[in-house]
Structure formats: C-alpha cells, structure tokens
N, C-alpha and C positions, 0 to 999 in steps of 0.2 A: 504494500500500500504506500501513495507517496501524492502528497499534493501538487496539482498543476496549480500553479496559479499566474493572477492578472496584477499588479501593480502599478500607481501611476505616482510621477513625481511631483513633493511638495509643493515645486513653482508651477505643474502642469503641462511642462512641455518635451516628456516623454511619457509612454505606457510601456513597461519591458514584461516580457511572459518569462516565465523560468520551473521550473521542478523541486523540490525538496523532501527529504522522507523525516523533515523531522515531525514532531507529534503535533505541534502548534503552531500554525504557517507561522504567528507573530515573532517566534523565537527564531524565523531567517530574513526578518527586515534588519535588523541592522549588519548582520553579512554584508547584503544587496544597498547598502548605506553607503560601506567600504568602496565601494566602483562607482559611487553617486561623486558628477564633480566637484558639486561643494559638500559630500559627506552627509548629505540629507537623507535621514530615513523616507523611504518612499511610502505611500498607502496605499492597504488592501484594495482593491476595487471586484475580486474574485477571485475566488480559492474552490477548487473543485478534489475532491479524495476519489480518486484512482485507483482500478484492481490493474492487473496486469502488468503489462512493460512503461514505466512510467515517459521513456521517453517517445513511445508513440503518441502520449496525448499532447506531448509538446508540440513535436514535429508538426499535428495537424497545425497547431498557430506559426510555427514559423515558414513553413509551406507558404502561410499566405499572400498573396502581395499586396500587401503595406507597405506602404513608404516606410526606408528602414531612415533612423534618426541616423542622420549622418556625420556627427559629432562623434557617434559611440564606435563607429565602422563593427558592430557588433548586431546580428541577425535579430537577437530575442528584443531587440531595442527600438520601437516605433514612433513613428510620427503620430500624432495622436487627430488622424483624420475622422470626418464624419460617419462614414462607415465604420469604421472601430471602434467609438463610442457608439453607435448602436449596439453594434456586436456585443460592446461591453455592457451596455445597458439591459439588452434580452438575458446575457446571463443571470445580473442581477436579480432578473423576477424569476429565475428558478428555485423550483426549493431544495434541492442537491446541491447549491450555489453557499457556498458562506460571504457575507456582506464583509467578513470584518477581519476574519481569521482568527477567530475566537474559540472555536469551537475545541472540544476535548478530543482524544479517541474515541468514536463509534457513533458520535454525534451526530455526523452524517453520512447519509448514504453515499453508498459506493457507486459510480457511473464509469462505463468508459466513453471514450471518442465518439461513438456514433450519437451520445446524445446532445453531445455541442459542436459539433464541429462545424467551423465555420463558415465553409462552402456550399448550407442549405442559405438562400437568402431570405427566406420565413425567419431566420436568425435574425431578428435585427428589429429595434421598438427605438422612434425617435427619441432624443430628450425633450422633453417639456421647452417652450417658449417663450421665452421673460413676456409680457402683460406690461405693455410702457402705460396702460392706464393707473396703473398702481404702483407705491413706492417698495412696498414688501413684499416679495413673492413667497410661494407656496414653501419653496426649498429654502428661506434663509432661518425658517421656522425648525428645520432638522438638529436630532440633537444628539447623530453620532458621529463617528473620527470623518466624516468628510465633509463637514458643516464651516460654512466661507473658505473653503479652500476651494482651487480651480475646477472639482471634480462634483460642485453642490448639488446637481442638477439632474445627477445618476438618482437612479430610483431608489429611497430607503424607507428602510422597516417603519415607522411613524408618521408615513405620509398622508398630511389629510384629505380626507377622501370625503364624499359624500353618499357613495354607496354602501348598502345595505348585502350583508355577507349572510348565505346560507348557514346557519350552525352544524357545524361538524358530524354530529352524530347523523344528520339527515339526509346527507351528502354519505356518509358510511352505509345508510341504511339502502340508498338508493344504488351505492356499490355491490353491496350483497346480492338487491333484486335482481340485478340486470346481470350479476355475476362480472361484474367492473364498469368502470367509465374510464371511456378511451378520447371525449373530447366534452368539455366546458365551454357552450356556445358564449356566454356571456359570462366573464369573469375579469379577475384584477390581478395582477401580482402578486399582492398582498393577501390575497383572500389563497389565493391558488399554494402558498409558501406552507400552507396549514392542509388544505384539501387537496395538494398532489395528485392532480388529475394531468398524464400525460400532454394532453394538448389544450389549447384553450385559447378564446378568441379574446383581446381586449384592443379596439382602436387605436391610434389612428393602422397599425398596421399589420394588425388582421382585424377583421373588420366582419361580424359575422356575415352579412348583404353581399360582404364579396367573395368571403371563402367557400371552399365547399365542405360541408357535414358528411359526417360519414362516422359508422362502426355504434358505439351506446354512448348515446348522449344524455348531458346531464344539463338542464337548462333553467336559472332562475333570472326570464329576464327583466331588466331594468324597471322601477315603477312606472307607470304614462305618466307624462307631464299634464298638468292644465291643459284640455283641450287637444291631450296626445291618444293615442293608440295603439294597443298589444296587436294588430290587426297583423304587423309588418312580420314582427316573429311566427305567431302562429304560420302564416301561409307560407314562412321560410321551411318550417320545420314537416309542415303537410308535405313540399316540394320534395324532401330529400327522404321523408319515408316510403312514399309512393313510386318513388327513381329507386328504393332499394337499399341504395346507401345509408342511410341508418336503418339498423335490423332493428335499434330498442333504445326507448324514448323518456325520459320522465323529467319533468316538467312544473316545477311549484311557481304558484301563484293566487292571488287573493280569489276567491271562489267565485267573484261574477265573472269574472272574464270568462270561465269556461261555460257560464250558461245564456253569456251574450251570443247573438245571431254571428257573430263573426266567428266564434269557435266553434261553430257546428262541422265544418269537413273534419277538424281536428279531434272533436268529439266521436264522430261515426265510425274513426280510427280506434279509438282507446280501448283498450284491454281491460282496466282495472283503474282505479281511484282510490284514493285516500281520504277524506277532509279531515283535516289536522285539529286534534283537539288534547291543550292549547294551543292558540297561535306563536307559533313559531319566536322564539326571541333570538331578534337577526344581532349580526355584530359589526365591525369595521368603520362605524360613520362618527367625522370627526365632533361631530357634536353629541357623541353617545347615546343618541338615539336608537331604540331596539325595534324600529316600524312601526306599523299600522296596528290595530286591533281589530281589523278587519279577517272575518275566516278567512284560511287558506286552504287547499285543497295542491295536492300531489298527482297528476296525471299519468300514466303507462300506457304506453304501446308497447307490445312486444309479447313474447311469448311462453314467458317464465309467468305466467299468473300465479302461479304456488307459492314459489318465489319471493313474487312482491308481498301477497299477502302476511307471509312470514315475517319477514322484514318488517313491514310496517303497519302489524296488525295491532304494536301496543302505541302505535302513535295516533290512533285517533279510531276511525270509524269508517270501516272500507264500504267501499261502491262499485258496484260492477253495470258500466255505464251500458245501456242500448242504442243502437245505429236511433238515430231522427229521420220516421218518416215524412217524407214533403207529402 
C-alpha cells in the first residue's frame, strides 16, 4: 500500500504528483519542502491509498501532458493549468480522495488507476467563479489548510450548500433493494463523500439533461423552485427506463408529485412504493435546515419487489402502485 498523491505550492505556482508509503501522506510534506525553492512546505490538495505497484498510479499522472513547470526540469512538476485544476478539483469530490492527508491507516479505501485516471475527460468539475456582485465569497468562509491560500477555490469538506442531503440509512436501504447503486442522478460532493455511490451527476459538468442514465439509479431530485417543476426529471428518468438502460429505479420525493398528472407515465412504470413514515430528516444545508414536513414517498421500478419491500418495510408503509387507466 502507498499513497499517490497531488500537492500544490504555498505561492500557487506549481502542483507536483509524487508516491510515498509512509502511513500519513502529512509526514512526507516536509521531504517534498526540501526541493521547494524557497523551502516551503507545499499542500495536500489529494492523496489517494493505493493497492498494487504504487508507481503505476503515478505514471498515469505523469503520462499526462501538462505543461511541465519548467523551472523544476522535473516531470512530476506542473504548471498549474485549467484543466489540472479541474482534474484536481473532480478528485477532491471523491470519497477514496483524502482533502488533507490526515487520515490514519485503513481510513480509507483502497482504489487503483482505473478509478482516477486522468485520461477519462468526465474527470474534470470546474472551480467555482468569484461573484464581482459580492465582496465575500463562498470559499473565503473555508476553514481548513487551504483557506486564503492560492488553492481557496478547490472544493472543501464545509462548503455551504443549500441542498438538502438524503440520510444515509435511506440511501443504504435503497442499496440493498436494488442490490446497489451504480449512479446518483442528482447529487453533491459533499453528500456523495458519505453515500459512495460510484457515479453521480452534479452540474455544471455532468449535468443530468445531458448525461446518459444507465445500470440502478438512485435519484432525490432537487426541491421545485416557486413556480418550478419535477416534470423535467421525471420524463428524464421514464426516457432511460423505457430505452432499457436503467434496469432499476428508486426515487424519493414529497408525495404529491407522484400523484400529480405529470407522474403518471412514471407511475404506470413502478413496481412498488414506500411512503415514508416519518418524514425523512434530510442533512447538508448550510442553514441546518432538515426540509419540509411535507410526506415523502420512495418510488421502485424494477424487479426485486421482495427486495425493496425488505429493505424498506420498517421505514414506513408500503404500496404496491396500479398502471392508471385513461
């Protein structure tokens, strides 16, 4: 086992990749201090634990072509282009990713190369956009090691959010039904760092509307705004069960929307239901609010009905929906 990791320097104007097997990436920063040229300890920006040959997961990063920082005449040593802060940015919202290099032995999961590597361009989440209508942005409010340093902008653990996070156990329970979730139509970072669901769409780039669904989806999306509409989801998700590509569906949301006229194709689809009793107390919003008191209800398409009901027969009160005759 040995860490890859991502470092970038205190002034900002390099990111160097390198390997180490010691137990706590933090205790080879100041090594990598030693070849800084004014001696500066550099920071973590990602740290990934490694099975296998640890310089194959390096190789994938120095393979790639990045402008090398040409001060260093050294490979692992980059210019710190837009694309490489993406790159470096999508790591950070994994949760096999460490933010800090903090972590003990066993702390985290063990990945290799195929699941970062940086030649898929699906790899890659802009940074955030300074807001010249406001003096304080979202990131200067951060309150861990990369807080006003050049790197503020990268995604961190405390960032505030205004979405509303599925609770853990519901997300487990709905893992069980379907016997996994292989993609989070609508999700964060930050929520996903906790609910480790392999793949997951969150804006500007993946973008549900533009990706494609496919394998057991796991889908809680966004509230409607004033005057908004769940209309758009639904008929996304009719789309890709009907095309095949997703075999198995489930779905939480406040209980009218499934018995408004615009979820009927979606309805004549489902397998089984839930209605959640209690409502749900959601997590993530930076104002601590835990949602609405509005019922919620848990949707299934799919073919494990045994299954779900198992799962989530102590979470409330199952329903075994009928096709809507016109």
């Amino acid at each position: 086992m040995s860490w890859v990791y991502v470092v970038g320097s205190a002034r900002g104007d390099y990111i160097k990749f390198g390997i180490s097997k010691r137990q706590r990436l933090g205790d080879r920063l100041d090594e990598v201090a030693a070849d800084d040229p004014e001696g500066e300890a550099p920071l973590v920006l990602a740290g990934i634990r490694g099975n296998g040959h640890p310089g194959r997961g390096e190789r994938n990063l120095l393979d790639h072509p990045w402008p090398i920082k040409k001060v260093r005449l050294k490979k692992e040593y980059r210019e710190p282009v837009p694309d490489l802060l993406e790159y470096v940015n999508w790591l950070r919202m994994c949760w096999w990713v460490s933010l800090d290099g903090s972590e003990e032995p066993g702390e985290l999961e063990l990945v290799g190369p195929d699941m970062w590597s940086p030649d898929r361009l699906e790899r890659r989440q802009p940074l955030p956009e300074p807001n010249p209508t406001v003096l304080l942005q979202p990131w200067h409010d951060r309150q861990d090691h990369l807080r006003n340093t050049p790197w503020e902008r990268l995604t961190w653990e405390n960032e505030p959010i205004q979405d509303y996070f599925t609770p853990p156990e519901i997300v487990e329970a709905a893992r069980s039904a379907m016997g996994g979730i292989t993609l989070d139509a609508a999700s964060h970072p930050l929520a996903n760092r906790k609910l480790k669901i392999p793949r997951f769409f969150v804006p500007p780039q993946r973008d549900a509307f533009k990706e494609q669904w496919s394998g057991k989806v796991w889908l809680n999306p966004p509230y409607p705004e004033k005057g908004g509409s769940s209309k758009p989801w639904l008929d996304r998700a009719v789309k890709f069960i009907q095309s095949g590509d997703v075999q198995q569906f489930c779905m939480l949301s406040p209980i009218w929307i499934f018995h408004a006229q615009q979820a009927r194709e979606l309805m004549n689809l489902a397998s089984m239901m839930v209605l959640l009793s209690p409502t749900p107390v959601f997590w993530g919003n930076r104002y601590g609010k835990t949602g609405t008191n509005h019922p919620h209800a848990i949707l299934y398409v799919g073919p494990r009905r045994e299954e779900f009901c198992e799962a989530f027969g102590s979470f409330g009160i199952l329903l075994e929906p009928r096709a809507i005759r016109s």
